[in-house]
C-alpha positions in Angstrom: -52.1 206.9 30.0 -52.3 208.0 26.2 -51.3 204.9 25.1 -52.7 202.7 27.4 -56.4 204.1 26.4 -55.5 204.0 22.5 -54.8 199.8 23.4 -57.8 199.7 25.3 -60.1 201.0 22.8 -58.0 199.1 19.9 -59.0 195.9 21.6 -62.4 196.2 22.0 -62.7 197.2 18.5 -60.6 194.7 17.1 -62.6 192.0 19.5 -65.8 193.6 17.9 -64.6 193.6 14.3 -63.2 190.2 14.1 -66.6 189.1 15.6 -68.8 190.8 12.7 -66.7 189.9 10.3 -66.7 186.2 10.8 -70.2 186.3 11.3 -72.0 188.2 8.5 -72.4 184.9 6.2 -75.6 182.4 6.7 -76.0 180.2 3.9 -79.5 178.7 5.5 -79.8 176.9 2.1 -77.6 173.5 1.9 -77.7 171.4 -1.0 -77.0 167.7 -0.2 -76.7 164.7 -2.5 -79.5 163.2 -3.3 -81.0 160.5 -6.0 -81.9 161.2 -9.3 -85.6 162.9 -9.9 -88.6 160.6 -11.1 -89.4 163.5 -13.6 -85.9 164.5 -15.5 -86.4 167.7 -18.0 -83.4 168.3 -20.4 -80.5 170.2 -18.8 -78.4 171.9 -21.0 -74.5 172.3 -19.4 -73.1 175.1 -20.9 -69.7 175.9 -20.4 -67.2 178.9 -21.5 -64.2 178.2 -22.0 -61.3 180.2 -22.4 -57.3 179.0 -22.7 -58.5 176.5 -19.9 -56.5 173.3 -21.2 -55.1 172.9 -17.2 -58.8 172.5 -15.9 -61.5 171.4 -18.9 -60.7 168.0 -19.0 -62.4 167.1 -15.4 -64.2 170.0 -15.8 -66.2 168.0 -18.7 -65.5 164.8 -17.4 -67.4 165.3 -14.1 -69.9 166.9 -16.0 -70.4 163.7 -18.5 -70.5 161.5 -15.3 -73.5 163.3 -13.5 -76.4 160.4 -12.9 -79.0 163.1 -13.7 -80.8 161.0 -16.6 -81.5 163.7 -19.1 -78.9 166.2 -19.9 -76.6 167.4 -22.6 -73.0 169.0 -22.4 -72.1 173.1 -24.8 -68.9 173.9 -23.8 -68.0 177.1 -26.0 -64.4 177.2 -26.6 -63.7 181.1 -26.6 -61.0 181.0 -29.6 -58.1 179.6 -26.9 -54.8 180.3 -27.6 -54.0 177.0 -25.4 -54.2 173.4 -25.9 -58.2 173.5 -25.1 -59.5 172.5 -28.3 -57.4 169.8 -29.0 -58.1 168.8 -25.6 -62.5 169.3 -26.4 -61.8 167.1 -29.5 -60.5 164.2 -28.1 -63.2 164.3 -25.0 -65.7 164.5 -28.1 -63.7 161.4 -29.7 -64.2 159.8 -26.2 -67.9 160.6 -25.6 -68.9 159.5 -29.5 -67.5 156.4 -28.7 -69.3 156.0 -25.6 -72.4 157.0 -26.9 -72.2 154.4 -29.6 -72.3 151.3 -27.3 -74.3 152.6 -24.3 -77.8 154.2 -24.9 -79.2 157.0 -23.7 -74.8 158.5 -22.7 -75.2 162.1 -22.6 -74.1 164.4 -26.1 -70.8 166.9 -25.8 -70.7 169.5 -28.3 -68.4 171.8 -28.9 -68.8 175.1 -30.0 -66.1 177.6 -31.7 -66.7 180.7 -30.5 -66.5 183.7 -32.8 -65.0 187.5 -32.8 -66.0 189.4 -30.0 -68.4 192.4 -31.1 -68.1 195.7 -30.1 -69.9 196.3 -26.9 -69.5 192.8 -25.4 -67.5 191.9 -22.9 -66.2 188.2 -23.3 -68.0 185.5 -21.2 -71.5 187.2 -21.5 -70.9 186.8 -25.5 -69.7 183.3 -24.6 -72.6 182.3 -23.0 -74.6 183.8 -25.8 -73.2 181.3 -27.9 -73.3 178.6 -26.1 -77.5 179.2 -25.0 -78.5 179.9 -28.4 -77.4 176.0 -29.7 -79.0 174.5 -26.3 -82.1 172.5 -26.1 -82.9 172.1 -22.2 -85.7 173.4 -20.3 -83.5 174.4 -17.5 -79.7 175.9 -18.3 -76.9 175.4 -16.2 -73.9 177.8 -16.6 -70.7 176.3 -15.2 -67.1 177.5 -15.5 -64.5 175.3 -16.9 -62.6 175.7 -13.4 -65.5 173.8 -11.6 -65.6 170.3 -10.7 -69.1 168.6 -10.2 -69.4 165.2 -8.1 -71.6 162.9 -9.4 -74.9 163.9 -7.9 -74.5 168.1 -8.6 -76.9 168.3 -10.8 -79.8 166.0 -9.2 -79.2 167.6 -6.2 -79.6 171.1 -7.4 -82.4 170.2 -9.6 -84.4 169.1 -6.7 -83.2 172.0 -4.6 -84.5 174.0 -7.4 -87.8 172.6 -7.2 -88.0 172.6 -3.3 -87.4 176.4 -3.0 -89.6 176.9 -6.1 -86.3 178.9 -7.7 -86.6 179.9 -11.3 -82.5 180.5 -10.6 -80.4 178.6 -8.3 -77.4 179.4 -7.6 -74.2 177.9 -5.3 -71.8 178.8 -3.8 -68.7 175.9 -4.5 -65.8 174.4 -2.1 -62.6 176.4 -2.9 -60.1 173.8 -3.6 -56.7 175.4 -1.8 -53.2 174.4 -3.1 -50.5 176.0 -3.1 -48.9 177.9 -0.1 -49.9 181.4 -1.4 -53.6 179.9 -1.7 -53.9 178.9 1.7 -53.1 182.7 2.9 -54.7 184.8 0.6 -57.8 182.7 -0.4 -59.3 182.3 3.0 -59.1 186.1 4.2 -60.7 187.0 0.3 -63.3 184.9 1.2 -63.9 186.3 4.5 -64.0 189.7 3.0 -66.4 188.1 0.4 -68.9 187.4 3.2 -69.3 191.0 4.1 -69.9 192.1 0.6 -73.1 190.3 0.4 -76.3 188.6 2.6 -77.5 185.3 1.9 -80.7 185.7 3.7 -81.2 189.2 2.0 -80.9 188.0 -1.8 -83.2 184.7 -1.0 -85.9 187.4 0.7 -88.0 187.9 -2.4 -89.3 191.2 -0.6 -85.5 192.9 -0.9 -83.3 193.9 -4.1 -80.4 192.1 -3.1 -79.1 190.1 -6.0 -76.0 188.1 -6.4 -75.3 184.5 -8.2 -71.8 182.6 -8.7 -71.1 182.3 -11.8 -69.0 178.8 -11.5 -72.9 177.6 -10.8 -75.7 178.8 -12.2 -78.9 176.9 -12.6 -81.9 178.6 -14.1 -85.5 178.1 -16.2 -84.7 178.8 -20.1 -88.5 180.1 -20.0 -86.4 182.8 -17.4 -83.8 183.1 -19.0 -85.1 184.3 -22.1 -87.4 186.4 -20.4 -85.2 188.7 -19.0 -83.0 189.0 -22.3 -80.0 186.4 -21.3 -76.8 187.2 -21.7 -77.5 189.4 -24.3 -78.9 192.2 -22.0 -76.1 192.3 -19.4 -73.6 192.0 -22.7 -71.2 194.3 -21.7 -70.6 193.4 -17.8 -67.6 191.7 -17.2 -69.3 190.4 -13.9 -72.3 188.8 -15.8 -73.2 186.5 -12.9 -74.6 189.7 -10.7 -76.1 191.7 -13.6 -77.8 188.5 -15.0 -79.1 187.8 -11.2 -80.3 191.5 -11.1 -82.2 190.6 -14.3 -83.8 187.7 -12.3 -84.9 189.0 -9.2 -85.6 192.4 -10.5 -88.1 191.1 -12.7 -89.7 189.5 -10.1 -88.6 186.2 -10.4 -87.2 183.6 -7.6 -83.5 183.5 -7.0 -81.8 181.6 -4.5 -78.3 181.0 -3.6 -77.4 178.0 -1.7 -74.3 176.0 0.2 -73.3 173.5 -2.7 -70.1 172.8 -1.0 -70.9 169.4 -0.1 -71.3 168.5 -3.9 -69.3 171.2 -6.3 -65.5 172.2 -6.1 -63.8 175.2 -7.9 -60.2 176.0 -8.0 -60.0 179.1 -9.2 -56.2 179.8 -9.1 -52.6 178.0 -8.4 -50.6 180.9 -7.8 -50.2 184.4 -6.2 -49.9 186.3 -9.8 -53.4 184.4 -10.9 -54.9 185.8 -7.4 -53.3 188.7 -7.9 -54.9 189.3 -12.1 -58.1 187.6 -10.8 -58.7 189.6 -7.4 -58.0 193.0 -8.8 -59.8 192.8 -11.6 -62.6 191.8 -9.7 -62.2 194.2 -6.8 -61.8 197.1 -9.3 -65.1 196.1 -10.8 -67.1 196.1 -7.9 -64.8 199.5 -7.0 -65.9 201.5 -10.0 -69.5 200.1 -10.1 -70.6 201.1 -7.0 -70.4 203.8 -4.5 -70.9 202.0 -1.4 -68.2 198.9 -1.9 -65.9 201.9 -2.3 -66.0 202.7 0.9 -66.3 198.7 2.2 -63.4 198.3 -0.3 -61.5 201.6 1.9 -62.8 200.1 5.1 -61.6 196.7 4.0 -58.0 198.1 3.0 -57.7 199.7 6.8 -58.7 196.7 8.0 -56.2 194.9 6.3 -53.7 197.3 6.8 -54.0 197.0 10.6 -53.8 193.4 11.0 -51.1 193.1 8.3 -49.1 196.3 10.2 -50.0 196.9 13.8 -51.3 193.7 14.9 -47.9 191.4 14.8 -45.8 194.4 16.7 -48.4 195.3 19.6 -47.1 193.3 22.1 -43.6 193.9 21.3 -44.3 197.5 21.6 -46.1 196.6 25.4 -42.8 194.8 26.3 -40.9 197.8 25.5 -43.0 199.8 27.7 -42.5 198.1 30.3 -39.0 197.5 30.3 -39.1 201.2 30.0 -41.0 201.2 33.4 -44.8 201.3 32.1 -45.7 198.9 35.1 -49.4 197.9 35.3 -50.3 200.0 31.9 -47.8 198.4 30.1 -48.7 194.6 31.3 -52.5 195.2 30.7 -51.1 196.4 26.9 -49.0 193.2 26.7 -51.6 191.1 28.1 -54.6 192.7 25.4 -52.5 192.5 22.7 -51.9 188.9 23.2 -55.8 188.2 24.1 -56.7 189.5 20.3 -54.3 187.9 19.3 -55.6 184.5 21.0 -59.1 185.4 19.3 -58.1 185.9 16.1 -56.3 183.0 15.7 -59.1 180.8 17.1 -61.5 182.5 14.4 -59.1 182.0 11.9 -58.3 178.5 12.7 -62.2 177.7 12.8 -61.9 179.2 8.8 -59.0 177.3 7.7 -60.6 173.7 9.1 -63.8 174.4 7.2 -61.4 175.1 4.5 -59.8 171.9 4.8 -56.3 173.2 5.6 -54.3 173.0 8.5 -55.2 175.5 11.4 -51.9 176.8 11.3 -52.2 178.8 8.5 -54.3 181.0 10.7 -50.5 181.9 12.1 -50.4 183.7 8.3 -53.4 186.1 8.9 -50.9 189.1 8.7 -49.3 188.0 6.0 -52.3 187.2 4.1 -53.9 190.9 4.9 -50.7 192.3 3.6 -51.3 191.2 0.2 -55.2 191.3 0.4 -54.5 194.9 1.8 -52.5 195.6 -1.7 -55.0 193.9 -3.8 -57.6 196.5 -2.8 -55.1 199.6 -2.7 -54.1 198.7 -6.4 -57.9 198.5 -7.6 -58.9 201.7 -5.6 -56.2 203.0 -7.5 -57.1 201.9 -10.6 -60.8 203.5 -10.1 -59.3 206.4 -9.2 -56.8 207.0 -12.1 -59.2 205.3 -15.0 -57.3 203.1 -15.8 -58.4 199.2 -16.6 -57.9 195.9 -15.9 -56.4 192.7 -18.1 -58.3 189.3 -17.6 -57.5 186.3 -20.0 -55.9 188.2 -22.3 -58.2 191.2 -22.6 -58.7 195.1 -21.5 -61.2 196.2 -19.8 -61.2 199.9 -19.4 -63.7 202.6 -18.4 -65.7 203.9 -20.7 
């Protein structure tokens, strides 16, 4: 009876949990492609980059080839180690030449970035650099592992003006790869969803503040207002403290669906994940009180599905062939009815994802690691230690 009650209440919790999770995120706001504004103030594109030579190419190249009429491309190159700069030279080499037989191209400049003070992390003081030399009444902060179609930029400019934002932000299709990709990405985005409301950061009345840094679209008046980069210098997750800036100084930030127009890969393999998701869970970890405990909630969660969930109804079969009768079919048959649902769910997520639905088969798999990720971090927080990303440590203070 014991364990027939612990099944019981293990599916109706796990019904309820895969429910909430797969249904926290409501991005109301959808940017769609649209034409080219009458009215076209100068954009400035600025871009860090940072040993980026596998992406900046069509990261700059869908950024030339936006119809917006009136903008201009900074991409900061963060003193790479890589082929980037050879790689900015000759795109500057192919936009000079453009520019000289068809009027009105738009200008790429490149900018060396210098030493990193003390006191600033490294894409803040990257953006530093690359808004002091811009001209536009509006910036737009992209990352070099964004892709824009042609329309991006019209399209947010006018949603910009719709929703009266002085910061827009969006949140990009994840372009999924590889194998290990397709497993882990999909669940970190789920988690993702939880972390953060929508609806709550585009209600002006509430603090909530968050922006994706692969797309940020804001006034310069704004931008300058609130101190730019400069006065979130030392945050290594400079998208949400420069939001925070935003909102909490009364201005109008939104964040919108700009899947249908912006792409991002973000990684090609597990130990990119792996740098990237740690570092980022361990931030959010040691920064605030309440994601620890979403992050130890999140890890249980993950430990369940990645541990328990695949031997449950192996564990009902053995019951009954040990004569559990009724008990024991009503485990087997719960255990496979979850099952059933979270597969569905998960299939749902993978379509929208634009992989096959059979990756939903991976979930456990996929927790496993996602389960690690966050065990790993929490342990970090807990020990003081810090995190490398791109070459540099970031440790408490």
């Amino acid at each position: 009876m014991v364990y027939f009650l612990l099944s019981t209440a293990f599916f109706i919790g796990g019904i309820f949990i895969i429910y909430w999770l797969h249904n926290q995120y409501h991005l109301d706001i959808v940017v769609r492609p649209t034409q080219p504004p009458p009215d076209a103030p100068l954009i400035s594109f600025c871009v860090p980059a940072r040993n980026e030579e596998r992406n900046i190419r069509a990261c700059v190249e869908g950024l030339l080839a936006q119809d917006y009429p009136n903008f201009e491309v900074i991409v900061l190159d963060d003193r790479s180690s890589d082929a980037t700069a050879e790689i900015l030279h000759g795109l500057v080499m192919e936009s000079d030449s453009l520019l000289s037989v068809q009027e009105g191209a738009p200008t790429l400049h490149i900018v060396s970035g210098s030493n990193l003070p003390a006191g600033w992390a490294g894409k803040p003081h990257a953006l530093y650099q690359a808004s002091a030399v811009a001209r536009g009444e509006w910036l737009c902060f992209v990352d070099a592992d964004t892709f824009l179609s042609t329309t991006t930029l019209s399209s947010c400019y006018a949603k910009a003006v719709e929703t009266k934002a002085d910061m827009l932000t969006i949140m990009t299709f994840q372009i999924l790869g590889s194998f290990w990709e397709k497993v882990v990405m999909p669940l970190v985005m789920t988690a993702l969803s939880v972390g953060f409301s929508p609806r709550k950061v585009n209600d002006p009345a509430r603090k909530d503040a968050i922006a994706n840094g692969q797309f940020i679209l804001i006034k310069r008046s704004v931008y300058d207002a609130v101190g730019g980069h400069k006065s979130v210098k030392d945050q290594i997750v400079e998208d949400k403290a420069i939001s925070e800036q935003v909102k909490w100084n009364g201005y109008r930030l939104i964040v919108a669906d700009g899947s249908q127009v912006t792409q991002t890969r973000m990684y090609t393999s597990l130990p990119e994940m792996w740098e990237g998701w740690t570092k980022n869970i361990y931030l959010g970890l040691r920064d605030q009180t309440s994601l620890m405990w979403l992050g130890v909630f999140g890890a249980f969660v993950a430990l369940l599905a990645a541990l328990f969930l695949p031997i449950w109804p192996f564990l009902g079969i053995r019951w009954f062939l040990n004569g559990g009768g009724w008990m024991a079919v009503t485990v087997i048959v719960e255990s496979l009815l979850l099952w059933a649902y979270l597969i569905r769910v998960r299939a749902q997520v993978s379509r929208k994802m634009k992989i096959s639905a059979w990756y939903a088969c991976t979930t456990p798999l996929g927790a496993a690691v996602f389960a690690s990720m966050m065990i790993t971090s929490a342990f970090r927080v807990l020990t003081g230690k810090g995190v490398t990303w791109k070459g540099r440590l970031y440790a408490p203070k």
